[in-house]
C-alpha positions as CSV (number, residue, x, y, z in Angstrom):
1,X,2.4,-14.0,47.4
2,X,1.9,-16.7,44.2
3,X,1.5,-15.7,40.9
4,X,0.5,-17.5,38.3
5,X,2.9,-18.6,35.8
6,X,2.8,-16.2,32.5
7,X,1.7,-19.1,30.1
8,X,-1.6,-19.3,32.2
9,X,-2.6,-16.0,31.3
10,X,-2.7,-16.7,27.6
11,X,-5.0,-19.9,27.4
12,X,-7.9,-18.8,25.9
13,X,-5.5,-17.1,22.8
14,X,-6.0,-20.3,20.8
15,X,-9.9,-19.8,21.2
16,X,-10.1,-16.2,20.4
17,X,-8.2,-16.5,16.8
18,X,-10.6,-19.9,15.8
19,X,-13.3,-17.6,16.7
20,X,-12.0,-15.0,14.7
21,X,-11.4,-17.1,12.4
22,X,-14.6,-18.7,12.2
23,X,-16.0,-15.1,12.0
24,X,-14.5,-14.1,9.1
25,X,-15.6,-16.9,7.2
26,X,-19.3,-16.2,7.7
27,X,-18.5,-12.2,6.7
28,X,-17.1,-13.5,4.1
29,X,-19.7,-16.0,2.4
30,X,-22.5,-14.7,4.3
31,X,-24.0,-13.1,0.8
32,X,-23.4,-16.3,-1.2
33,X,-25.2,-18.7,1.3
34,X,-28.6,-16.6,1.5
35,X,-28.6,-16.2,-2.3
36,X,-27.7,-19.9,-2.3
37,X,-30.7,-20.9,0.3
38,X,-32.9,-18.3,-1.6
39,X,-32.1,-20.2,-5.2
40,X,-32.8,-23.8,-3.7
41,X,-36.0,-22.3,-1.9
42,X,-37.9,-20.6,-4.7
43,X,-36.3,-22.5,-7.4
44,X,-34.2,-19.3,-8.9
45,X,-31.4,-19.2,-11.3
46,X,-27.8,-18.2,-10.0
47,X,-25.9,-15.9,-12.4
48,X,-23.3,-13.7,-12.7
49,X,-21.2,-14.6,-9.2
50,X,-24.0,-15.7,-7.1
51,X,-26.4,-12.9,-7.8
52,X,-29.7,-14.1,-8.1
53,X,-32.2,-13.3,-11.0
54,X,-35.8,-12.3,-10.5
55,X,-37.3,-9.6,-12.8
56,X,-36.1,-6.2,-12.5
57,X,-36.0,-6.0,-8.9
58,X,-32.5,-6.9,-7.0
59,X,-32.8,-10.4,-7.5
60,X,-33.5,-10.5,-11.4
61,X,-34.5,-13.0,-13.6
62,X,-37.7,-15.3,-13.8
63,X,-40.1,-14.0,-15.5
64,X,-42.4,-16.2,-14.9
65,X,-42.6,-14.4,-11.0
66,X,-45.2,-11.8,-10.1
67,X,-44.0,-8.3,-8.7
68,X,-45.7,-9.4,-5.6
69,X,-44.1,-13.1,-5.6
70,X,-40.6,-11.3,-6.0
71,X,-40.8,-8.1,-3.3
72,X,-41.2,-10.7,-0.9
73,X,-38.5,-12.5,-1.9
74,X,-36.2,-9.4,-1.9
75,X,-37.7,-8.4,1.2
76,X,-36.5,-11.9,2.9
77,X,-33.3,-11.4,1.4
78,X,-32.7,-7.7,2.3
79,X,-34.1,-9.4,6.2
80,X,-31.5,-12.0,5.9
81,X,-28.4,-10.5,4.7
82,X,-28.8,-7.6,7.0
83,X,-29.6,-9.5,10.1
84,X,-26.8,-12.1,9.3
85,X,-24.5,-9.3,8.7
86,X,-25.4,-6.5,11.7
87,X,-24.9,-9.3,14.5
88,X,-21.8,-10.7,13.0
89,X,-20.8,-6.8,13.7
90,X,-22.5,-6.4,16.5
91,X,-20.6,-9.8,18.2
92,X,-17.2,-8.1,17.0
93,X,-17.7,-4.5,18.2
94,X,-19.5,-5.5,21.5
95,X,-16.5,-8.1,22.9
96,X,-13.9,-5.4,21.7
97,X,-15.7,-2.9,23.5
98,X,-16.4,-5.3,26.7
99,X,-12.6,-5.9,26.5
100,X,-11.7,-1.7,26.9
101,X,-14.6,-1.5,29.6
102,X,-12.2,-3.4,31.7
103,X,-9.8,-0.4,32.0
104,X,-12.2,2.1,32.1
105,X,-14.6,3.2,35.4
106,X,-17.0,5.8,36.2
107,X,-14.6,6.8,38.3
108,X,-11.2,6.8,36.2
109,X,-13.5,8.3,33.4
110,X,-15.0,11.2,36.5
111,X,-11.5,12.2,37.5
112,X,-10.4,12.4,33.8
113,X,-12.3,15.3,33.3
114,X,-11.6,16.7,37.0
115,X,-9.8,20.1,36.6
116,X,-10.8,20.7,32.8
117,X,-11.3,24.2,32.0
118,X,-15.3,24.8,29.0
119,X,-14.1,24.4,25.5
120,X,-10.8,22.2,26.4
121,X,-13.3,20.1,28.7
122,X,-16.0,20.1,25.9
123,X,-13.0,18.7,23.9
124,X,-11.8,16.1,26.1
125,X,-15.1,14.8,27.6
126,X,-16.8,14.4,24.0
127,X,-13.7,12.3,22.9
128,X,-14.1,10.5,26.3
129,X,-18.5,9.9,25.2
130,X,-16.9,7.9,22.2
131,X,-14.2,5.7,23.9
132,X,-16.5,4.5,27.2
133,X,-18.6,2.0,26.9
134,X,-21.9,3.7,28.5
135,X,-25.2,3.5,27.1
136,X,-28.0,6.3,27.2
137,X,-28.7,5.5,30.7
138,X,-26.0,4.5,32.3
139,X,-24.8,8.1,30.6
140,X,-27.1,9.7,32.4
141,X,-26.2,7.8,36.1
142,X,-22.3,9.5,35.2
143,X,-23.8,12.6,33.9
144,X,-25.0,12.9,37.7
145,X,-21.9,11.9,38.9
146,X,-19.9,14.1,37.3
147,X,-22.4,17.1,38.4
148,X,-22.1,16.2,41.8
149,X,-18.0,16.0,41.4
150,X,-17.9,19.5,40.4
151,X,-17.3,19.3,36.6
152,X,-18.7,22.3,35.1
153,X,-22.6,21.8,33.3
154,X,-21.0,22.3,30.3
155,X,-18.8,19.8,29.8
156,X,-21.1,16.8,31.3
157,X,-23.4,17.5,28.9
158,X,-20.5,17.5,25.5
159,X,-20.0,13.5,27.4
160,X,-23.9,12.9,27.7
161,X,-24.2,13.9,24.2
162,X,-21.5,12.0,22.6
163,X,-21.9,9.0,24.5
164,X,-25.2,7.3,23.1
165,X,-24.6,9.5,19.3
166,X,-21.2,8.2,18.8
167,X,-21.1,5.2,20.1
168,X,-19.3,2.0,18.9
169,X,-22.5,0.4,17.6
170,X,-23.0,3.1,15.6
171,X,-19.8,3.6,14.2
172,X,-19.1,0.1,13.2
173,X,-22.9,-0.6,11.5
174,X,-22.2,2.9,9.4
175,X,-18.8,1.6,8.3
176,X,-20.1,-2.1,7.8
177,X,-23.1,-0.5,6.1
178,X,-22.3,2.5,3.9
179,X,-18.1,2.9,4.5
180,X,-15.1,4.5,6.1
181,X,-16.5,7.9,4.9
182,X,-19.7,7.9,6.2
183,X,-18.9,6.6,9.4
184,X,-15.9,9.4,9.7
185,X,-17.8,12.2,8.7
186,X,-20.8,11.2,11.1
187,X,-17.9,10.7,13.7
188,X,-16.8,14.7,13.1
189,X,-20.1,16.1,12.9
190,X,-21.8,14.2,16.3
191,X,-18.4,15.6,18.0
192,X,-18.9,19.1,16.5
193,X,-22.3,19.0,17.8
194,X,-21.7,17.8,21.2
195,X,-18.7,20.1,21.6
196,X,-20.4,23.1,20.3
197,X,-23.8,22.3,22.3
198,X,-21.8,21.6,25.6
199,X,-19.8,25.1,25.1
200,X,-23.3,27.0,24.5
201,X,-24.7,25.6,27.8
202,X,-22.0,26.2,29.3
203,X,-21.5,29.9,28.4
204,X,-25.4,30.7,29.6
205,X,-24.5,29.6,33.1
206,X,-27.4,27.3,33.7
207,X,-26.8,25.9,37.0
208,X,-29.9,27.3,38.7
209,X,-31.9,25.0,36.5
210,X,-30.0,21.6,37.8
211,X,-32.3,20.2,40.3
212,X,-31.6,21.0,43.9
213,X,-31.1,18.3,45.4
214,X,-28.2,17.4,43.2
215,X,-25.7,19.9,44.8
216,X,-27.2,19.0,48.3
217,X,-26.4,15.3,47.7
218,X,-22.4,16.1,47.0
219,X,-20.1,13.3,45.6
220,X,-19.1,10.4,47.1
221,X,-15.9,9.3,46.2
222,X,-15.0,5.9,45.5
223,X,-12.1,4.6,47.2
224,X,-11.5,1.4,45.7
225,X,-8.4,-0.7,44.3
226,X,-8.9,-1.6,41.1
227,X,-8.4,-4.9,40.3
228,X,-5.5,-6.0,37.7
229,X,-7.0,-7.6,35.5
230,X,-5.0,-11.0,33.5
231,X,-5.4,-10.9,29.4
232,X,-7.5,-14.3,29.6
233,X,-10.0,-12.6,32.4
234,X,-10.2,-9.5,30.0
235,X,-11.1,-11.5,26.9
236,X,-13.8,-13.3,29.3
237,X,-15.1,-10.1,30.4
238,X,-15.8,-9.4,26.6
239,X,-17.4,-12.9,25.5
240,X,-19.7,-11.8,28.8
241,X,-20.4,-8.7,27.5
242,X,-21.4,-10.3,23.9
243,X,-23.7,-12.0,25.5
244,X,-25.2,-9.4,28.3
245,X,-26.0,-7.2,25.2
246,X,-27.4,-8.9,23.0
247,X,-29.8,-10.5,25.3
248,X,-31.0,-6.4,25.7
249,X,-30.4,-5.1,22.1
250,X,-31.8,-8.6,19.5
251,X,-35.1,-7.3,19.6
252,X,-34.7,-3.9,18.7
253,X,-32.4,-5.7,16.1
254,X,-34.7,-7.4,14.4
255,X,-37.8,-5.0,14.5
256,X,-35.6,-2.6,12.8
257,X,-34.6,-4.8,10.2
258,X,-37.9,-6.3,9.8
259,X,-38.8,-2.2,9.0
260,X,-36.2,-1.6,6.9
261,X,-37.0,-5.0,4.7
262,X,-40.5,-3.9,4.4
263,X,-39.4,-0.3,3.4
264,X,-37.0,-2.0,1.2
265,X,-39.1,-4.6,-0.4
266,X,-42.6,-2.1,-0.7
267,X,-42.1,1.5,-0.5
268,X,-41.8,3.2,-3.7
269,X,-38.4,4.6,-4.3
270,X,-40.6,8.0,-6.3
271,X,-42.4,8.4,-2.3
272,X,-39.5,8.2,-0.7
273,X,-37.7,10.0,-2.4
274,X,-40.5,13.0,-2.7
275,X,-41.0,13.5,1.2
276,X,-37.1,12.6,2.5
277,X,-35.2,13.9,-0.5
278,X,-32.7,16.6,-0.6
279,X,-35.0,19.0,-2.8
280,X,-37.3,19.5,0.2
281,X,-36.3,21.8,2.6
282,X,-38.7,20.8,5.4
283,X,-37.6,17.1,4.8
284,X,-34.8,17.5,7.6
285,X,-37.0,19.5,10.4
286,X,-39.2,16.8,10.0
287,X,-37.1,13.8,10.2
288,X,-35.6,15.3,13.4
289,X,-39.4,16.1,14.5
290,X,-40.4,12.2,13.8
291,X,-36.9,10.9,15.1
292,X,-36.7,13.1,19.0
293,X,-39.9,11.1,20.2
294,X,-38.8,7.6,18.8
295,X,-36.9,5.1,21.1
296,X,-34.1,2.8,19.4
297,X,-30.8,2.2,19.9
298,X,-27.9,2.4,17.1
299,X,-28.8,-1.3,16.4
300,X,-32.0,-0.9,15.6
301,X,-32.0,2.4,14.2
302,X,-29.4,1.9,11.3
303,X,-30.8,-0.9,9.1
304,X,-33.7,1.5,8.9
305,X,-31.5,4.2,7.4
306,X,-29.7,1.8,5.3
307,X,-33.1,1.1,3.7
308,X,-34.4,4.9,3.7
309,X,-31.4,5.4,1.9
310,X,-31.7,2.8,-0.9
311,X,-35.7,4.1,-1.6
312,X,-34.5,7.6,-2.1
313,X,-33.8,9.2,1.2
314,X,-30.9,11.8,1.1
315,X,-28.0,11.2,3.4
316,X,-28.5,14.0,5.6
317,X,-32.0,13.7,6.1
318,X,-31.6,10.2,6.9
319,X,-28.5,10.8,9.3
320,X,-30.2,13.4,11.2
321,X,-33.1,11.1,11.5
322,X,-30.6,8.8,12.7
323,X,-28.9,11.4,15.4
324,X,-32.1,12.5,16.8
325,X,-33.3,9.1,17.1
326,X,-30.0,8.5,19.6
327,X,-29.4,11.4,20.5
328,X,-32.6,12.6,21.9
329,X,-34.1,9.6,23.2
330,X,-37.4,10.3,24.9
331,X,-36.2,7.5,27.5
332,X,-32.9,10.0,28.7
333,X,-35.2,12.7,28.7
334,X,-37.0,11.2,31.1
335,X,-34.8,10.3,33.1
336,X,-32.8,13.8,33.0
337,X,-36.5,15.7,33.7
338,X,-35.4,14.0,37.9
339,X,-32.0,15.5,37.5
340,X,-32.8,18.8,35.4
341,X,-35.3,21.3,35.5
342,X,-37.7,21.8,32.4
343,X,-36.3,24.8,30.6
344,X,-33.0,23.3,30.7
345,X,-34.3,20.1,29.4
346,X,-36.5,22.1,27.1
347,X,-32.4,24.2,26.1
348,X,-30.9,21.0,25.2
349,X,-33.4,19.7,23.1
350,X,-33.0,22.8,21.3
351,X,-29.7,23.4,21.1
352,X,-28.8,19.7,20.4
353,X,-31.9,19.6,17.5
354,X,-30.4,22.5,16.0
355,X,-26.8,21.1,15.7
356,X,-28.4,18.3,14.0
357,X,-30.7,20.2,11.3
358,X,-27.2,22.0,10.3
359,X,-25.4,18.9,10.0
360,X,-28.2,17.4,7.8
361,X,-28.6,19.9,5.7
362,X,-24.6,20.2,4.8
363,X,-25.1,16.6,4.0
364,X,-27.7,17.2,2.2
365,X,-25.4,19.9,0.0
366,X,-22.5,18.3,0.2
367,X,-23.6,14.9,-1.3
């Protein structure tokens, strides 16, 4: 049998740091140039290291600008910088991601959680939601999976919920966005509440509300050889995967920026802040309320945040806003209600709302 020489397998190396690189470089001045384009545009005055000056909004300085004429022009500036800047992360995050997919499986990721006894398995299988690279649905396709393996209800559901709430897109816009600390303590409190929520389900022995025909079906097992994979196919794998998910997730990109610039540029910080702030105590029931019907992905559903946040909005009203959004998609429900029976679907909701309401009020008293 041939093998290729070593050198071959590290051909594309050269490509990966220019793009790097490359990438860097328009993190780096990505601020500069829109404020730049902005200046030459609508003929504003650059001061103090690039900022711009209009009035007394973000951009100040020209007086001789309406309040109109300069919310739009923050509001194309909040658009730009945050669009520039959430695909630059999402490009990153996506081929990193697409690179670990390539030594994960449904199946390796199944048998990992083979054998795990409720509470260690909650453990294990929400660590597992955050590290694979499974979206709400194709969550859902493994939830069923791992049912029909025998892995107890319990802990499939701590991996349904932690897969679409934690995952990498999420994680990487929060730190990109609002910092290490934010993204850390969103990390700790989705894994409390998908640990704690699968360990509940698990304890009232709900099994007799999983559809039928899911114990009939069994499990097939997959007997296949995994395929050893060469750095430079791995790395090609993960420019694919750039590409496969952005063609899904742009739109939902740019809607939610488009939301959060006109949040941004023309909601009142005083109205914001009177129905989302901390001082109301029904502003986090109702964010959750608003959120569990919504459809968005982490993508879309961040730069919104980002601007409730800057008008007013407290951070754990916001975030839990944010979690139900994810976490409770009305599309996984769906597709659940042909797995699950009603007051089981109806049990998770709950249980998995009320996590979130806890976690958004200490937020809201901690910061």
């Amino acid at each position: 049998m041939n093998h290729q020489p070593s050198e071959s397998k590290y051909e594309i190396l050269p490509k990966v740091i220019f793009l790097f690189t490359a990438w860097l470089a328009c993190i780096y001045y990505l601020q500069p140039l829109v404020d730049f384009l902005l200046s030459q545009i609508f003929n504003l005055q650059k001061v103090n290291n690039n900022s711009l000056s209009i009035c007394s909004c973000d951009i100040k300085g020209v007086k001789a600008l309406t309040e109109t004429q300069a919310n739009l022009i923050n509001t194309i500036r909040f658009f730009l910088i945050q669009a520039s800047k959430v695909f630059l992360l999402l490009v990153f995050i996506i081929f990193i991601v697409g690179v670990i997919r390539t030594f994960f499986s449904p199946e390796r990721t199944r048998k990992a959680l083979e054998g795990k006894k409720l509470f260690t398995g909650n453990i294990f299988a929400s660590l597992l939601g955050i590290i694979t690279p499974f979206c709400t649905c194709s969550a859902v396709t493994l939830f069923l999976g791992f049912i029909q393996g025998g892995i107890p209800l319990g802990v499939t559901f701590s991996f349904l919920i932690a897969a679409p709430m934690i995952n990498e897109v999420a994680v990487i816009l929060l730190f990109g966005l609002f910092g290490w600390k934010v993204a850390l303590l969103y990390i700790l409190t989705g894994l409390t509440i998908a640990i704690t929520a699968g360990y509940i389900i698990g304890k009232l022995k709900l099994e007799h509300w999983v559809a039928d025909w899911v114990y009939k079906t069994g499990h097939e097992e997959n007997f296949y050889q995994e395929e050893q994979l060469t750095f430079d196919a791995r790395i090609k794998i993960g420019f694919a995967s750039v590409k496969e998910i952005l063609y899904k997730v742009w739109i939902y990109v740019l809607i939610g920026i488009g939301i959060g610039s006109i949040i941004h540029g023309y909601v009142p910080q005083e109205f914001m802040a009177s129905l989302m702030g901390k001082s109301n105590w029904y502003s986090v029931p109702l964010s959750v309320l608003i959120g569990v019907p919504l459809y968005s992905n982490a993508a879309g559903i961040v730069p919104i945040v980002s601007a409730l946040l800057e008008k007013g909005a407290s951070l754990g009203t916001s975030l839990a806003f944010m979690m139900a959004v994810i976490g409770l998609s009305l599309p996984e429900l769906i597709i659940l209600k042909k797995v699950l029976k009603l007051p089981l679907i109806l049990t998770f909701v709950g249980i998995v709302a009320t996590g979130i309401m806890i976690v958004g009020y200490l937020f809201n008293f901690i910061f």
